[in-house]
SEMIKE-352502 format. One record per residue (C-alpha): x, y, z; residue in one letter. Coordinates in steps of 0.001 Angstrom, whole numbers, plus 500000, padded with zeros to 6 digits. Layout:
# SEMIKE-352502
XYZa...
This chain:
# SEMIKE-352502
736501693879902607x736968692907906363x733734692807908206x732952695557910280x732254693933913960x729103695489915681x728958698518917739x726779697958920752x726441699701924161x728705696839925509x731245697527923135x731188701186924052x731316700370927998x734687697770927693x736578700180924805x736078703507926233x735014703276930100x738355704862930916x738931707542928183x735345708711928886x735506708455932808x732139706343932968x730351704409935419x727075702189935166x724590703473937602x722157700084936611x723023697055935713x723990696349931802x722422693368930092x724262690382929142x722700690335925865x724134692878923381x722312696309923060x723238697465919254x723969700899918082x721830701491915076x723832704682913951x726697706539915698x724810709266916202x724815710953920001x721414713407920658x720349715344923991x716651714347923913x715767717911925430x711809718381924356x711411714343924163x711221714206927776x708496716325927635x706209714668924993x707538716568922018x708899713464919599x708650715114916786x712058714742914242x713801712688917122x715454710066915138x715148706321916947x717935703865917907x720504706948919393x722581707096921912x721092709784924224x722659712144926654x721366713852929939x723115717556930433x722268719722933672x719294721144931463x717630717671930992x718126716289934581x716887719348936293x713963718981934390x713725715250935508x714656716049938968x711755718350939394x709047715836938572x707268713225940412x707608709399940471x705093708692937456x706328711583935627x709428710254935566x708852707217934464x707212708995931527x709777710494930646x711920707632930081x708939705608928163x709272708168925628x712950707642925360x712177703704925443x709524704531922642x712642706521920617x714556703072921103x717366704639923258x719982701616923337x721611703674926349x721318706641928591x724959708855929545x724430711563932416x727178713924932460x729070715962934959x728597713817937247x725387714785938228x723038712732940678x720568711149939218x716421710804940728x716331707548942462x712930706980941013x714317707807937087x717168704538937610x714172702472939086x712443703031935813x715447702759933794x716300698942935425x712674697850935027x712632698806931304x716138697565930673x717601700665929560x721145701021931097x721978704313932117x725818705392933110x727503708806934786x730442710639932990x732554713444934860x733106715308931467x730975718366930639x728010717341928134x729659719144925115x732825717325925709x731653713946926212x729068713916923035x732146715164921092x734644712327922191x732179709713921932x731068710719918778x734526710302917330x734945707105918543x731430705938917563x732098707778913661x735422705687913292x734023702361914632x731009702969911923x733136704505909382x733652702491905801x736536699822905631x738359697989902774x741533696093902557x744356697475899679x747277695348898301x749800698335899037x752058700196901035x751374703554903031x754271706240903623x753890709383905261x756229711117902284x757051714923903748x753698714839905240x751756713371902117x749973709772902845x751627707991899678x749540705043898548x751939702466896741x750305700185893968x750767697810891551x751419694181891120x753074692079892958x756968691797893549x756503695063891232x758735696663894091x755963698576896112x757745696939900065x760993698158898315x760615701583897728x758872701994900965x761884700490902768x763803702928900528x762160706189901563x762201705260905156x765662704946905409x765611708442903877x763853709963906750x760168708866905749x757594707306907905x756014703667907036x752586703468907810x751720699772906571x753082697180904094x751312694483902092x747941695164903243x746842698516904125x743717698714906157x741700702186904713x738493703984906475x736648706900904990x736419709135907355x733759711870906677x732598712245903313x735874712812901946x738552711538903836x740823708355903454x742896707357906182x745264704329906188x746338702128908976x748723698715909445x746371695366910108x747463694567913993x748904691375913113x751423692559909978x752282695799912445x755094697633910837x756840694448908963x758344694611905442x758595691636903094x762017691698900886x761952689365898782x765288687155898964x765544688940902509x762681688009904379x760465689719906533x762223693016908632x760505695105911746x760978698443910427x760590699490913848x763195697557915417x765668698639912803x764754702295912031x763224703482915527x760787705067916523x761262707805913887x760771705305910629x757171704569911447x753706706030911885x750129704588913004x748138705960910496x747930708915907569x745177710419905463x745780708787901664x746119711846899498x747873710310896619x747743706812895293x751478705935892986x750464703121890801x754020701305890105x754024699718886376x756759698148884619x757754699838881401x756231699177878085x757613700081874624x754144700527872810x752576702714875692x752491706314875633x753013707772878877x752090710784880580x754285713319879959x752688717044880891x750894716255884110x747549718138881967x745866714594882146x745175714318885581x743823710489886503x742142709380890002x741796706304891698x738601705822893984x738364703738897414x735495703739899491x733421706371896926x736169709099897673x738271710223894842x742560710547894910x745089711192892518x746601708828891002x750293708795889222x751130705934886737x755135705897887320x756649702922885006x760027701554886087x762785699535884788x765820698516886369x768047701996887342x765456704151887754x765295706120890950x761665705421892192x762486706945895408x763205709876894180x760237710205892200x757666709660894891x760055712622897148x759095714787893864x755673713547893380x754888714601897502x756650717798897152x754458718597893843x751001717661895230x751714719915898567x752919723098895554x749430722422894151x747589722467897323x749352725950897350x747809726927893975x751167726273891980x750963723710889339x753663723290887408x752232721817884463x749324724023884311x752090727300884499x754300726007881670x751140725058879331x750099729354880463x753386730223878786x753202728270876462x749953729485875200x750711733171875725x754024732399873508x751816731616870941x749546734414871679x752571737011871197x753601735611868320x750475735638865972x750125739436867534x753883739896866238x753034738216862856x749827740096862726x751815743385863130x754499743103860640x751456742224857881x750307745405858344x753359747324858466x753618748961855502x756322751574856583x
């Protein structure tokens, strides 16, 4: 698993001080400020003395409510105010809207090292956006051996050994129309509880490795159209080569899941051998899993008939016992 680099409030102020329209109203430290959780909070009654289920070490954000409360006090009072935030371990103040902000509260806020900064968006807004960005920067990462396609809108995990043919068949369905999202080393973040989504490490990009071809830029070939930056994982195919003494699935009624990152996905065990049309399998496999999102599952509808075959017949049998006409 890569290591996850740290979030801190000077992380936040190089990555997003364009796509969140700040500016830094006091000076910011040279010394990293960490971000304990990625958690935003509007500290509302804190500024008034009520600390009470404030959690410590967030991010904390000042909405027309909380500086016209601030605005409306005097010099020391102000200053209280922010000790309590300083006493909640607030790495860093946002104001939003714009708003102005008391002289005397940014005096405070330089003498107790607490950086504050000014956003034009509206409060809602702003604790939304950065809230996403903070969630994926936090979010769970690992590292898979595979390759990712976007398969008729189905994020198709390819697995299985190496030089099994996993860079293949990926090449294979994008020149059928499908999207690569990453080959060789797929870079996967849970996002939310259960929620897998797959991206290319920045250095591999969009390559594919043939082996006895060499290494192509799917991009540069295929366009635009062949290639994706990331997909949600729904569906992991687990490429095997054929064995005589194992019995493989042949219903679908034995469903089998992988798990990455604690979050479970399906999981199909294709085996191959030399002729068989993998890419045409994982087509099927994508169009099957979207039927079954739908509530149709094919293997669960022909084991139904199967059962109320049976059903019909012992009634039948049943009947002509007892008919004694």
């Amino acid at each position: 698993m890569p290591p996850r680099p740290t979030v801190t409030v000077q992380w936040v102020w190089r990555r997003l001080r364009e796509s969140l329209a700040l500016e830094a109203l006091t000076e910011l430290p040279e010394q990293d400020i960490p971000l304990a959780a990625p958690d935003v909070h509007r500290p509302g009654m804190a500024l008034m003395g009520f600390m009470d289920n404030f959690l410590p070490g967030r991010l904390q954000v000042l909405g027309e409510s909380e500086i016209a409360y601030i605005a409306g006090l005097d010099e020391d009072d102000q200053d209280d105010a922010l000790g309590r935030l300083e006493r909640l371990s607030a790495p860093a103040v946002y104001v939003s809207r714009n708003q102005c902000v008391p002289a005397p509260f940014l005096r405070a806020a330089e003498r107790r090292q607490i950086p504050v900064f000014r956003t034009g968006l509206a409060t809602e807004d702003f604790i939304r956006k950065l809230g996403d960005h903070l969630n994926e920067a936090f979010a769970p990462v690992d590292e898979v051996h595979a390759s990712l396609v976007d398969v008729y809108g189905v994020g198709m995990l390819f697995t299985g050994k190496s030089g099994i043919g996993k860079s293949e068949t990926a090449l294979d369905l994008v020149e059928r129309g499908h999207r690569l999202v990453a080959d060789d080393i797929v870079e996967v973040r849970r996002m939310g509880e259960d929620i897998l989504v797959g991206r290319f490490r920045d250095v591999l990009q969009h390559s594919v490795e043939i082996r006895g071809v060499g290494v192509i830029d799917v991009q540069a070939v295929f366009g635009i159209r062949g290639i994706r930056m990331q997909k949600r994982i729904e569906v992991e195919v687990n490429l095997q080569r054929w064995r005589d003494d194992v019995d493989y699935e042949r219903t679908g009624l034995d469903r089998r899941y992988s798990e990455l990152l604690g979050v479970r996905i399906p999981r199909i065990e294709v085996p191959i051998f030399p002729g068989k049309n993998i890419t045409v399998i994982a087509e099927v496999i994508a169009l099957d899993f979207m039927l079954k999102i739908y509530g149709i599952d094919a293997a669960q509808d022909l084991n139904r008939r199967i059962m109320d075959t049976l059903r019909r017949g012992d009634e039948l049998r049943g009947y002509l016992r007892q008919d004694r006409e």
